[in-house]
C-alpha positions in Angstrom: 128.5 121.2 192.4 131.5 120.9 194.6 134.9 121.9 193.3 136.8 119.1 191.8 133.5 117.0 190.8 133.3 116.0 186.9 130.1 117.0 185.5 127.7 114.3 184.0 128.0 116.1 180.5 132.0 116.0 180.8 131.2 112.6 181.8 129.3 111.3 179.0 131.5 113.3 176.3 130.7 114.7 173.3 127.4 114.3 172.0 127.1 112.5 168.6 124.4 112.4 166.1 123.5 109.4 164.8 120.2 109.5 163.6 119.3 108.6 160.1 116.4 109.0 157.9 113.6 106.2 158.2 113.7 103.8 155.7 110.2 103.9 153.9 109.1 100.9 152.9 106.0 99.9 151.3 104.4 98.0 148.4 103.9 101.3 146.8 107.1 102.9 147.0 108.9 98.8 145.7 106.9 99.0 142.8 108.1 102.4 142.1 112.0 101.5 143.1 111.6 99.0 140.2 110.2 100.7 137.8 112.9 103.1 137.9 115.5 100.9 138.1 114.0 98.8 135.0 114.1 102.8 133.2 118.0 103.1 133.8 118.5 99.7 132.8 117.1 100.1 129.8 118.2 103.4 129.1 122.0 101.4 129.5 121.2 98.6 127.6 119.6 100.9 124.2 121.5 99.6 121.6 122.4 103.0 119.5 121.6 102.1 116.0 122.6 103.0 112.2 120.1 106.0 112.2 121.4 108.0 114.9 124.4 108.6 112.8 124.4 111.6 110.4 122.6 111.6 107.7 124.8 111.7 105.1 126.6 109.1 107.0 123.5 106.8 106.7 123.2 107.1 103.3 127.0 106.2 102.4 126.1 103.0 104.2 122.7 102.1 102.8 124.7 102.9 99.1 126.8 100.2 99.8 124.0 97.1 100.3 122.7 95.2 97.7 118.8 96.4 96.7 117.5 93.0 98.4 119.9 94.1 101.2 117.7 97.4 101.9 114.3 95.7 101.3 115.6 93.1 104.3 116.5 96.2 106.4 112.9 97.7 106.0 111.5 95.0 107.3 113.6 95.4 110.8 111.3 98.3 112.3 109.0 100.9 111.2 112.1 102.9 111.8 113.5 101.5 109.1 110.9 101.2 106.6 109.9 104.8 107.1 113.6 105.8 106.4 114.0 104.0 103.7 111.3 104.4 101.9 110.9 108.6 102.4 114.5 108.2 100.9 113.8 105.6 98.4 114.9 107.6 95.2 118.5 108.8 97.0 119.0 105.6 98.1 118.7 103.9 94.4 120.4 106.6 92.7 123.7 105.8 95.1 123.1 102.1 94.5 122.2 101.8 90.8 125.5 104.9 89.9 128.5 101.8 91.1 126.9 99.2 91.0 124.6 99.2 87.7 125.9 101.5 85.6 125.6 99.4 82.2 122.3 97.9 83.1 120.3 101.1 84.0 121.3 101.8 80.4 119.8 98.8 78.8 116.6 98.2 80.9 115.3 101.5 81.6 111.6 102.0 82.3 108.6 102.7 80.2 106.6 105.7 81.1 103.7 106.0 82.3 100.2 107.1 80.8 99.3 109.2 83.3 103.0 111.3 82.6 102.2 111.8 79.5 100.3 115.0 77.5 96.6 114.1 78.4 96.1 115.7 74.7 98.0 113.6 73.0 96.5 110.3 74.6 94.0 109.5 72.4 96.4 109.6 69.3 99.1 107.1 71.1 96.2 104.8 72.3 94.2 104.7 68.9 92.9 101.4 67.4 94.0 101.9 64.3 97.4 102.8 65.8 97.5 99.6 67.9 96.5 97.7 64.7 99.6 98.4 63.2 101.4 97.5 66.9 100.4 94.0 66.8 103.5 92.4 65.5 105.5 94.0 68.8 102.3 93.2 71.0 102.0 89.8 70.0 101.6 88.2 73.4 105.2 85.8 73.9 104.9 83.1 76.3 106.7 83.9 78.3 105.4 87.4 78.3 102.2 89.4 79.2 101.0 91.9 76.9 101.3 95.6 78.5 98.1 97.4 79.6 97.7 100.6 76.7 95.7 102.6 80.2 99.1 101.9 82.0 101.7 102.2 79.7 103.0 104.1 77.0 102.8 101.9 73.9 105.4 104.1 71.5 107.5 101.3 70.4 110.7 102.3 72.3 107.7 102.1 75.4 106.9 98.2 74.4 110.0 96.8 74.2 111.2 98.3 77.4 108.2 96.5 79.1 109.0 93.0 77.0 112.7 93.3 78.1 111.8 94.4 81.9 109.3 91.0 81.7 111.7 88.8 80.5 114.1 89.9 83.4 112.1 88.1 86.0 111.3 85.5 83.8 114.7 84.6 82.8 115.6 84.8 86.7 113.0 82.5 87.3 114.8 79.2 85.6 117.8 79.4 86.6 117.8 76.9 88.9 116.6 74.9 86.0 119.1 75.9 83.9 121.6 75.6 86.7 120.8 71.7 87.3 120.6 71.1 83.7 116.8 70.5 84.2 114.3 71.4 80.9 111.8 73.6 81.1 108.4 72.9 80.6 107.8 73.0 76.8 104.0 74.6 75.9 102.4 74.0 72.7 101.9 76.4 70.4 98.4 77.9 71.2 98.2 76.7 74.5 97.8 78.7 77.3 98.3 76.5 80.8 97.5 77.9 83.8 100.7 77.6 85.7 102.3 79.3 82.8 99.3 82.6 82.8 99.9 82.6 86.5 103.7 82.5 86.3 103.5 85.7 83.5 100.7 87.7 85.5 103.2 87.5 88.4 106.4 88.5 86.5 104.0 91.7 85.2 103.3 92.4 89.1 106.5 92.6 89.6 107.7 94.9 86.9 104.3 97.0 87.8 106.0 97.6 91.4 109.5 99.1 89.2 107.3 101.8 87.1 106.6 103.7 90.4 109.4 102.4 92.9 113.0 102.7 92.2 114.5 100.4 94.6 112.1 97.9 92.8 113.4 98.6 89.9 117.2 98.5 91.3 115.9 95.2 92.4 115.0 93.9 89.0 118.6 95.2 87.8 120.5 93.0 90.8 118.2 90.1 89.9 119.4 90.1 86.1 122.9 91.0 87.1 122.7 87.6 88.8 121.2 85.5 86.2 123.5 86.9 83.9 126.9 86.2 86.4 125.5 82.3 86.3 124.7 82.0 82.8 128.8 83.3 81.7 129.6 81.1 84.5 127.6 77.8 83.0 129.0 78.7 79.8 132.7 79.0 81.0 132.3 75.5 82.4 131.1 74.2 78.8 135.0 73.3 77.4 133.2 72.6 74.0 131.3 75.9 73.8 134.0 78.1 72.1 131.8 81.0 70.9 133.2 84.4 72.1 132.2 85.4 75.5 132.1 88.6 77.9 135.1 87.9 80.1 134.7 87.7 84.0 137.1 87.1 86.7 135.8 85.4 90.2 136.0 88.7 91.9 133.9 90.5 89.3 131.7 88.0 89.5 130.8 88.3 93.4 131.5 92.2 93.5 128.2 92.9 93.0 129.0 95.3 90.3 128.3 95.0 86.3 131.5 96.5 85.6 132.8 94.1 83.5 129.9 94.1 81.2 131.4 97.8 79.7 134.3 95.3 77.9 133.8 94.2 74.3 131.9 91.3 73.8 129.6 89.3 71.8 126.3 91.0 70.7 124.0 91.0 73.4 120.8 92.5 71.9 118.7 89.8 70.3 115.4 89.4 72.7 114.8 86.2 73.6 111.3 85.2 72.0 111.0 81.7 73.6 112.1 79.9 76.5 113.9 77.5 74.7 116.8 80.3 73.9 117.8 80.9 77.4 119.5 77.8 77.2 122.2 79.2 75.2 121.6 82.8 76.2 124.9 84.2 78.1 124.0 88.0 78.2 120.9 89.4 77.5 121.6 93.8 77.2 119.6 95.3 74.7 119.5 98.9 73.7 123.1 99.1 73.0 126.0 98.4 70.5 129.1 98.3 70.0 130.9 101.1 68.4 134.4 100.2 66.8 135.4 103.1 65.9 135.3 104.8 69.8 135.8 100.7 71.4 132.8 101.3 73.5 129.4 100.4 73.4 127.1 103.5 72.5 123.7 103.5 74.5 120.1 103.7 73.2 119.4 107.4 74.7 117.0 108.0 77.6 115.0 110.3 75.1 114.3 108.3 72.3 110.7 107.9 74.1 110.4 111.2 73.1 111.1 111.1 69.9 108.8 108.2 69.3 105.9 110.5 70.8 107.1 113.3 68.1 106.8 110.4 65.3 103.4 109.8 66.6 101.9 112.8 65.9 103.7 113.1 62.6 102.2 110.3 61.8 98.8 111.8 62.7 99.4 114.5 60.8 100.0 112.6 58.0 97.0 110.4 58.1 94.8 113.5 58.7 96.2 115.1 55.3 95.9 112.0 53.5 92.5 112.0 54.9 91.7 115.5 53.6 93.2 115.0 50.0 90.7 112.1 49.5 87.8 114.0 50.6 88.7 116.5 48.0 
């Protein structure tokens, strides 16, 4: 190369490198673009919901629904109905302690045969026992008689069932009794079928409380309501001046039966036919009220058991009276 000549590298400059990396593209490798894209998306998108909080977090919400409320939110996903039910029992206890404190007191549950001494069955289910039951297990009609297998029949036992029965009934004509419409009238010794259909499925439903207790929180909120319209329609009667429980607009759609722990008229009588709900107002047995203290004083949760120990007094009885006339 001759002095002074520019060579053909100086010439062109500096090399630069511009190559870039083939774009592959196929059906193949598309599809797999979009499904990965459709992944990330949806991984975005995923709503976060109520159970990825804590779990004591959880609960302080689910205590704040209505029972119906948590039986609507089972029904969203299996998530849900898994949840709630493997936590049914926490979840009542929360709800019934604010919001039913006075009615878990006055319709609490009858137990169960099966809880029950297995040595002591046959002395609670005897005939000649039951014989002397039939004034408390007179079918009602608006009632079905409890099943002795089932059910404890210890007269504490019955009327728990009766009251429990009449619960759903009574819930069941409000509208009626809303819109100032009668209700059917049956003849004494009649038995229609709508009527043994309507009774069988009132029993179904208090046969769901005995072994679920959001069911049973259920049946509580149900008579909660029917009791909220029936002050309500009696408030609006200016010529019905008998004393009343008093409840203000707010208590009335709190959702609480707070209001029910005031003094008021006695609430205790059962209702034997269907023609006293007209006037019925408050229906909360097992309790009275104690002047003396000014609160109402509670049937206790163990006078069960203390039927169960008259029981087989009674036996004892009958097996020495027994004895003294073989003698």
């Amino acid at each position: 190369m001759r002095k002074g000549e520019i060579s053909e590298d100086e010439e062109l400059g500096e090399l630069e490198d511009k190559t870039e990396a083939l774009t592959l593209r196929s059906k193949r490798t598309e599809r797999a673009r979009k499904r990965q894209a459709r992944k990330v998306k949806k991984g975005e998108n995923q709503p976060q919901d109520i159970l990825s909080l804590p779990f004591e977090l959880v609960l302080e919400i689910l205590a704040l629904l209505r029972p119906s409320d948590v039986f609507n939110l089972a029904r969203v996903s299996r998530t849900f109905h898994g949840f709630i039910f493997q936590e049914e029992r926490r979840i009542s206890r929360l709800i019934t302690s604010w919001r039913y404190v006075c009615l878990e007191k006055c319709f609490r549950l009858p137990v169960l045969m099966e809880t029950i001494d297995p040595s002591i069955h046959a002395l609670v289910q005897s005939p000649e026992r039951q014989e002397l039951l039939t004034i408390h297990k007179k079918p009602y009609q608006h009632v079905q008689a409890p099943d002795p297998a089932e059910i404890c029949t210890c007269l504490t036992c019955l009327l728990r069932w009766s009251s429990l029965c009449l619960i759903v009934d009574f819930a069941h004509w409000q509208r009626n009794l809303d819109l100032g419409e009668p209700i059917p009238i049956i003849q004494r010794g009649k038995h229609p079928e709508w009527n043994q259909t309507l009774i069988a499925s009132n029993a179904a439903i208090v046969r769901k409380a005995l072994h679920s207790p959001l069911w049973h929180a259920r049946l509580l909120e149900a008579h909660l309501s029917s009791t909220t319209r029936s002050i309500r329609r009696h408030a609006a009667n200016k010529g019905n001046k008998r004393p009343r429980f008093r409840m203000s607009k707010d208590e009335m759609v709190s959702g609480s039966d707070m209001f029910l722990e005031r003094s008021g008229p006695p609430s205790f009588d059962f209702p034997f036919h269907r023609d006293n709900y007209y006037m019925l107002e408050a229906y909360l047995p097992n309790r009275g009220w104690n002047a003396d203290k000014q609160k109402w004083m509670y049937v206790p949760a163990e006078q069960h058991d203390m039927d169960v120990q008259y029981i087989i007094k009674w036996d004892e009885w009958r097996r020495r009276k027994a004895t003294e006339a073989g003698k």
